[in-house]
C-alpha positions as CSV (number, residue, x, y, z in Angstrom):
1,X,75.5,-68.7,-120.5
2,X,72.3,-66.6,-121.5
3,X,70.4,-69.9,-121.3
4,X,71.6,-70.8,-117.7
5,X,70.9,-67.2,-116.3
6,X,67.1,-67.5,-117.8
7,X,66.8,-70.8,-115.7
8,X,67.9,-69.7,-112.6
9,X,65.4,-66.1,-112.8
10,X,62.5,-68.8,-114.1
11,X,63.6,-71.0,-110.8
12,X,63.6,-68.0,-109.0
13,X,60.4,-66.8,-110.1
14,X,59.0,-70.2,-109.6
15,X,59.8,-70.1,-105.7
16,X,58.6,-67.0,-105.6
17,X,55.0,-68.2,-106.5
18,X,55.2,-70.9,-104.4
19,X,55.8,-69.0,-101.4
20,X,53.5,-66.2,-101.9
21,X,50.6,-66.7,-100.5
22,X,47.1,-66.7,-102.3
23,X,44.5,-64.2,-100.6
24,X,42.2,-65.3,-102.6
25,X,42.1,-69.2,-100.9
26,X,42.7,-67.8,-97.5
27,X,39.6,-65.0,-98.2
28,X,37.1,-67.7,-99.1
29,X,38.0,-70.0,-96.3
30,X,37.9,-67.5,-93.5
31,X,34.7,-66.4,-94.8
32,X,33.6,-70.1,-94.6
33,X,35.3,-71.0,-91.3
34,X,34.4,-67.9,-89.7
35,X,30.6,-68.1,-90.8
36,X,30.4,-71.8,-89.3
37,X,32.3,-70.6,-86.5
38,X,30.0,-67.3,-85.4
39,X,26.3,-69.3,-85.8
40,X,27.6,-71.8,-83.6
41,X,29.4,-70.5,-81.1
42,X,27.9,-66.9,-80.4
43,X,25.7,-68.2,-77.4
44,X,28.9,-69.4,-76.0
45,X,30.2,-66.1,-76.7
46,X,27.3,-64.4,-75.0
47,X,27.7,-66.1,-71.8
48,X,31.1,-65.5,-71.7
49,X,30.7,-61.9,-71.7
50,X,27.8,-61.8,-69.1
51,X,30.2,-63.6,-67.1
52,X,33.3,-61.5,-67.4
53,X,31.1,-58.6,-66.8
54,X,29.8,-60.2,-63.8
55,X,31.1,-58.8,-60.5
56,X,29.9,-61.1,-57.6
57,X,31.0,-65.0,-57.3
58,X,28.5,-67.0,-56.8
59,X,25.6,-65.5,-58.2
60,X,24.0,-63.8,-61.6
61,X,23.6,-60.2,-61.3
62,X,24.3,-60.8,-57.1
63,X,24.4,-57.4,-55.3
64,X,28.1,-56.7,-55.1
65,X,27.9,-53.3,-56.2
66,X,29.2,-50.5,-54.0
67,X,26.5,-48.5,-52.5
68,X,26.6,-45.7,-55.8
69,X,25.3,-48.3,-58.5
70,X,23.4,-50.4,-55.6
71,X,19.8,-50.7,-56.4
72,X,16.7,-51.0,-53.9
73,X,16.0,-54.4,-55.7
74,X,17.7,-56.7,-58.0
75,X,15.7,-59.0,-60.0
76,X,18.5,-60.8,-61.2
77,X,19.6,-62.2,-57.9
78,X,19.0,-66.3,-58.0
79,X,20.1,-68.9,-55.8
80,X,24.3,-69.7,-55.1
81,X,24.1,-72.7,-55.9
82,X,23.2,-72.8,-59.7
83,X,25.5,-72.6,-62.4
84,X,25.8,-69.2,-64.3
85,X,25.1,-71.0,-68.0
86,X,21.9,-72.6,-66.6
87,X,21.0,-69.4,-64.7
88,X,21.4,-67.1,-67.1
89,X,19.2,-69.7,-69.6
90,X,16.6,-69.9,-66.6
91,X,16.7,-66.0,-66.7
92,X,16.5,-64.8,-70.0
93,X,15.6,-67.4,-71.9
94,X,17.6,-69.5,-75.2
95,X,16.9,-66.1,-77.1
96,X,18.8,-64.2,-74.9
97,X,22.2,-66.3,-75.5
98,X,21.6,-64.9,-79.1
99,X,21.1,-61.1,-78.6
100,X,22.7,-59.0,-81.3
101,X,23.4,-61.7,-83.0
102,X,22.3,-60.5,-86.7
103,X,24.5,-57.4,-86.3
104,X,27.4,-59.5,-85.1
105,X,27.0,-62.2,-87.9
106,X,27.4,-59.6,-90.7
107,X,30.3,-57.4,-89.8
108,X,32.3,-59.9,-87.5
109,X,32.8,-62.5,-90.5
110,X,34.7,-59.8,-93.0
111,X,36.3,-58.7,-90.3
112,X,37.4,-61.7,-89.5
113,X,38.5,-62.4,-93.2
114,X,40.3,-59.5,-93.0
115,X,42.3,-60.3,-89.9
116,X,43.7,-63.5,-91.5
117,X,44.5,-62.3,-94.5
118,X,46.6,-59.6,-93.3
119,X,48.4,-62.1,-90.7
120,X,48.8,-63.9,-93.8
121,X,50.2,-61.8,-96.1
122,X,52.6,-60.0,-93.1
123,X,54.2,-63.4,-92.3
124,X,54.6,-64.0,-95.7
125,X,56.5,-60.4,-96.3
126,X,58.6,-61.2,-93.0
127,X,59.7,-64.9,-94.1
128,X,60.9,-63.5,-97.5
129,X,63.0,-60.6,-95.6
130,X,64.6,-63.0,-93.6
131,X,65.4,-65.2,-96.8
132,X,66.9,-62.4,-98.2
133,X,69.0,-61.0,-95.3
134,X,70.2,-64.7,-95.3
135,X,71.1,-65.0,-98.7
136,X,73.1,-61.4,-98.2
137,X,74.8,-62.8,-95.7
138,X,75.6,-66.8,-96.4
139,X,74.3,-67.2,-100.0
140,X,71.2,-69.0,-101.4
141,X,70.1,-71.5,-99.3
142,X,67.2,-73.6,-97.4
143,X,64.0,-71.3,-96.9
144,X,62.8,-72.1,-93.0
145,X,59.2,-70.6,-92.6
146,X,59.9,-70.5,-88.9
147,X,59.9,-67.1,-86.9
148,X,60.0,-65.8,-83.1
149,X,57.5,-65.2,-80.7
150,X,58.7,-61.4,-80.9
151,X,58.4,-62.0,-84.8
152,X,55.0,-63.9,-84.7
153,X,53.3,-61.0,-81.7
154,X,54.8,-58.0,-84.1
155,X,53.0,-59.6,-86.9
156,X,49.7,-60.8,-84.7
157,X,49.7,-57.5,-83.3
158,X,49.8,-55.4,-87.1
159,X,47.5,-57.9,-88.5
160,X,45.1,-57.0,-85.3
161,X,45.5,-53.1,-85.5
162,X,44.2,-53.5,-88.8
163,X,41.3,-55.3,-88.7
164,X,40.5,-53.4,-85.4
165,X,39.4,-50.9,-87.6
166,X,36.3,-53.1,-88.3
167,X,36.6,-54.8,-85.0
168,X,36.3,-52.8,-82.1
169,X,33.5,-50.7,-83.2
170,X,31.6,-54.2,-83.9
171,X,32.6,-55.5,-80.2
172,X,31.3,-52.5,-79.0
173,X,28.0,-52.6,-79.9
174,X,27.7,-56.4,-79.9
175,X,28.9,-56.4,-76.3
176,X,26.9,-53.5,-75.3
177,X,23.5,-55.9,-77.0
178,X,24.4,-58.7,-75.3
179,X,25.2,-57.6,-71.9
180,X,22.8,-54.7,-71.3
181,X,19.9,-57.1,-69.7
182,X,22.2,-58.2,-67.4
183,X,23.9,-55.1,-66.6
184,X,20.4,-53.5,-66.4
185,X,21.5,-50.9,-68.7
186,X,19.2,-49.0,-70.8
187,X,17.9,-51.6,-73.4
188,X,18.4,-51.1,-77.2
189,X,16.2,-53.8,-79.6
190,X,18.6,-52.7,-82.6
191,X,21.9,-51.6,-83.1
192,X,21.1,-48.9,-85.3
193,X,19.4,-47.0,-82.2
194,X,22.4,-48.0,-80.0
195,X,25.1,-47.0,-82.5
196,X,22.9,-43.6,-83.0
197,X,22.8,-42.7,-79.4
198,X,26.4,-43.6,-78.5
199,X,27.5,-41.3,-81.1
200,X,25.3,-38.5,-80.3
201,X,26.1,-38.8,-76.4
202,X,29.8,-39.5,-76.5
203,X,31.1,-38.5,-80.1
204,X,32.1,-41.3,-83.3
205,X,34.8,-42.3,-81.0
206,X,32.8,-43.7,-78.4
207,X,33.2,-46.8,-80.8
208,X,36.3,-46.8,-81.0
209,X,37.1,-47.2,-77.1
210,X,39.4,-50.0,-75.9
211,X,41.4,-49.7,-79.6
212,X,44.7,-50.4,-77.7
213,X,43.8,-52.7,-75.2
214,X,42.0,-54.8,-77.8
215,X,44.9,-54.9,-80.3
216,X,46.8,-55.9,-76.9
217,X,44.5,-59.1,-76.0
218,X,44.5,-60.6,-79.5
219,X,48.1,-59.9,-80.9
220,X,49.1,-61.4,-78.2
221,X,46.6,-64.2,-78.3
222,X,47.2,-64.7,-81.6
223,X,51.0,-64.4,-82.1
224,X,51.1,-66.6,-78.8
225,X,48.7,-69.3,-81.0
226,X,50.9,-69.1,-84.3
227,X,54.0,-69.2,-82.4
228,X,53.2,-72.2,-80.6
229,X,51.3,-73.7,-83.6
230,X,54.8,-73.2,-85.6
231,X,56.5,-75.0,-82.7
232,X,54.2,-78.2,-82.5
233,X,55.1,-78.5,-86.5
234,X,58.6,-78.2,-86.0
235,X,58.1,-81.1,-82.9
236,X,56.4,-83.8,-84.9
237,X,58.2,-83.3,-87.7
238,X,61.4,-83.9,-85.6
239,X,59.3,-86.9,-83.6
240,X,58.0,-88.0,-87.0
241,X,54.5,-88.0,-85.8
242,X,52.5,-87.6,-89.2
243,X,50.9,-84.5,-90.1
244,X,47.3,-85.4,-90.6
245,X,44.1,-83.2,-90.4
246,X,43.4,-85.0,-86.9
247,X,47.0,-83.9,-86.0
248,X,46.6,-80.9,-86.6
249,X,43.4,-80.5,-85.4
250,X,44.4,-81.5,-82.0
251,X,47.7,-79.2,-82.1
252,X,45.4,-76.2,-82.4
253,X,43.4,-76.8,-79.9
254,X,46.2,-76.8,-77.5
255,X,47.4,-73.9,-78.9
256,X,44.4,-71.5,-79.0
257,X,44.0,-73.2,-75.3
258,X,47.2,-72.2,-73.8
259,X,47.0,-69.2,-75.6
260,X,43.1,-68.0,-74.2
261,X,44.5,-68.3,-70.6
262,X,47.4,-66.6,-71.1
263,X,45.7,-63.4,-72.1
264,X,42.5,-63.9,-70.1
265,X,43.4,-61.2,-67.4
266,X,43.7,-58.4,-70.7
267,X,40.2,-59.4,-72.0
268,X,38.2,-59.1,-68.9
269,X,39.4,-55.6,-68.6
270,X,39.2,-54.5,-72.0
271,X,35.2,-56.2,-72.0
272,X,34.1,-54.6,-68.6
273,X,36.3,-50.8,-70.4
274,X,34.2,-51.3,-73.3
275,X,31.1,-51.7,-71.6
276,X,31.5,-49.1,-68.7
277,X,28.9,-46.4,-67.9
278,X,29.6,-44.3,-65.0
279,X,27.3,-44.2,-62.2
280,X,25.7,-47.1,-64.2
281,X,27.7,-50.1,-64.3
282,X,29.4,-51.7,-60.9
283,X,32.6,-50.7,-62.3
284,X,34.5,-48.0,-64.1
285,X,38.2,-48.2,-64.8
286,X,40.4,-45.3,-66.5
287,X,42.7,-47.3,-68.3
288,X,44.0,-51.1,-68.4
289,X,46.5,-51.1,-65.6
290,X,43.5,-49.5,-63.1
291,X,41.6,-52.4,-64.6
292,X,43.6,-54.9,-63.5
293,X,44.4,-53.0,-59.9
294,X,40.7,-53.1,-59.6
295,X,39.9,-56.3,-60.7
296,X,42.4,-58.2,-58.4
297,X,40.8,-56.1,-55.3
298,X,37.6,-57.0,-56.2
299,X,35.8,-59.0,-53.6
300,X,38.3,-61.9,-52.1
301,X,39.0,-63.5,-55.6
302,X,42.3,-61.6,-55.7
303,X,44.1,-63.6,-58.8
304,X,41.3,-65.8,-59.5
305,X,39.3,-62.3,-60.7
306,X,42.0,-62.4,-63.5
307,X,40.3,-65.5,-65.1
308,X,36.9,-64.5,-64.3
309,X,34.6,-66.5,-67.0
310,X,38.1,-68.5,-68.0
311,X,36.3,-71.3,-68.8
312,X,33.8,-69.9,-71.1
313,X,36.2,-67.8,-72.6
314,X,39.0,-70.5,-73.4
315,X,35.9,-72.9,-74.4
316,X,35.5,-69.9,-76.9
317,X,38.7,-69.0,-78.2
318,X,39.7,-72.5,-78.4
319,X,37.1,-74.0,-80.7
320,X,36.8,-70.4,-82.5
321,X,40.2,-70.5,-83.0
322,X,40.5,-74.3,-84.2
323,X,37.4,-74.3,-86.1
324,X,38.6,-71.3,-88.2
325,X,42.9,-72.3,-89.1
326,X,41.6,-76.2,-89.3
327,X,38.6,-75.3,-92.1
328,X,41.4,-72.7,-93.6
329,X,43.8,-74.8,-94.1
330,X,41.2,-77.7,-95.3
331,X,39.4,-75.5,-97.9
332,X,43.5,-74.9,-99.0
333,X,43.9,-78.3,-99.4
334,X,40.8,-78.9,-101.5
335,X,40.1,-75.7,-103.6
């Protein structure tokens, strides 16, 4: 009797393990993926901001601003009929797409780290409460690692508050780097002088602005990702469609795609919030909802203003997204 009862606790403690997950893999990976990930897509990233910021339609830095932040002459003004990736390459250059880039590269990959790790660990704790509410209720049975969007947003949205912390101040100043050219703000060649004004002009919270609305965009983006993610498992496991690395691949990239324009309309107003100056910048909201109020009255683009830079930003989300679960998961595989 003695002997089965030290069984089952080993088998027990054997599951356990299994399911737990190691931070350790999921650390190293994230710092891989997300290094990859940041060197090569940050000009990307750059022009998506410039164009979310952007408030005419068919021009770079066109003269759509209302007649307090109009200026006599703007040198940014180029023709309608160019492209704004091309245009803003004509404009200021290949070493423009990279502005605050070195700043970016060190804090945004432990932050990064950081955020996965903490999803991580949080799905883990929530899968082993719902095993044991199950067992409570029906006895020991089959684990499922499968959860609700409610389930997989709470945990997106935690996992997001936390590494916010690291975040925000970071997209902050990156933004501010990469944008103030185009904004024609005052111009900053290091982030050490930026971060030093901000504070001293607008307090240590100054860096902190947009906290909310930025744990908003990305638990949602991300709890929208995993959720559907766990839902194209489930699918080809029940089709029988065989889970390879190309598989997979592809799943996530439909996943972080659907996801990007699904929260699109929250970034562009938490970018042009984080970036505001008043008197300054052509616009200047007090809080989210007047964002989006202003945003959709914003020239004749109505709805279409609500996916301003869409295609830069899904572009971006998507492969950052897919570039950093795929070589994850792979580095799992193979440590």
């Amino acid at each position: 009797m003695g002997n089965a009862k030290e069984v089952e606790v080993e088998e027990k403690g054997k599951l356990h393990n299994v399911q737990e997950p190691s931070m350790l893999q999921t650390l190293y990976g994230s710092i891989i993926a997300s290094t990859i990930s940041r060197v090569v897509l940050y000009p990307l990233d750059t022009v998506k901001i410039n164009k979310q910021v952007d408030t005419s339609n068919s021009q770079v830095g066109g003269d759509s601003r209302p007649a307090s932040h109009a200026c006599t002459s703007n040198p940014l003004k180029i023709g309608r009929t160019s492209f704004f990736l091309p245009a803003f390459i004509h404009k200021f250059g290949y070493r423009g797409l990279y502005s605050g880039f070195v700043f970016s590269a060190m804090t945004t990959i432990p932050a990064t780290s950081l955020y996965f790790c903490c999803f991580e660990y949080l799905k883990w704790v929530k899968i082993n409460w719902n095993k044991k509410l199950q067992d409570e209720k029906t006895g020991p049975g089959q684990t499922t690692t499968s959860l609700s969007f409610v389930n997989y947003f709470t945990i997106a949205f935690l996992a997001e508050a936390m590494s916010c912390v690291l975040f925000v101040p970071i997209d902050v100043i990156k933004e501010r780097l990469q944008a103030q050219r185009y904004l024609q703000l005052k111009e900053y060649k290091t982030s050490y002088h930026l971060v030093k004004d901000l504070i001293r002009k607008e307090g240590f919270f100054r860096l902190y602005r947009g906290y909310i609305s930025t744990c908003l965009t990305y638990g949602m983006f991300g709890g929208s990702f995993f959720f559907l993610q766990n839902m194209g498992m489930n699918l080809m496991k029940r089709l029988e469609i065989e889970s390879s690395n190309l598989n997979s691949l592809k799943l996530n990239l439909i996943c972080s795609m659907l996801s990007g324009i699904i929260t699109s309309p929250l970034e562009v107003v938490r970018i042009r919030y984080q970036l505001q100056e008043k008197n300054r910048t052509p616009f200047f909201y007090s809080s989210s909802v007047d964002g989006i109020k202003k945003l959709w009255n914003e020239g004749s683009g109505k709805i279409f203003n609500l996916f301003k830079g869409n295609l830069y930003r899904c572009s971006l989300v998507c492969l950052s997204m897919t570039m950093n679960v795929t070589i994850i998961d792979l580095y799992k595989q193979f440590a």
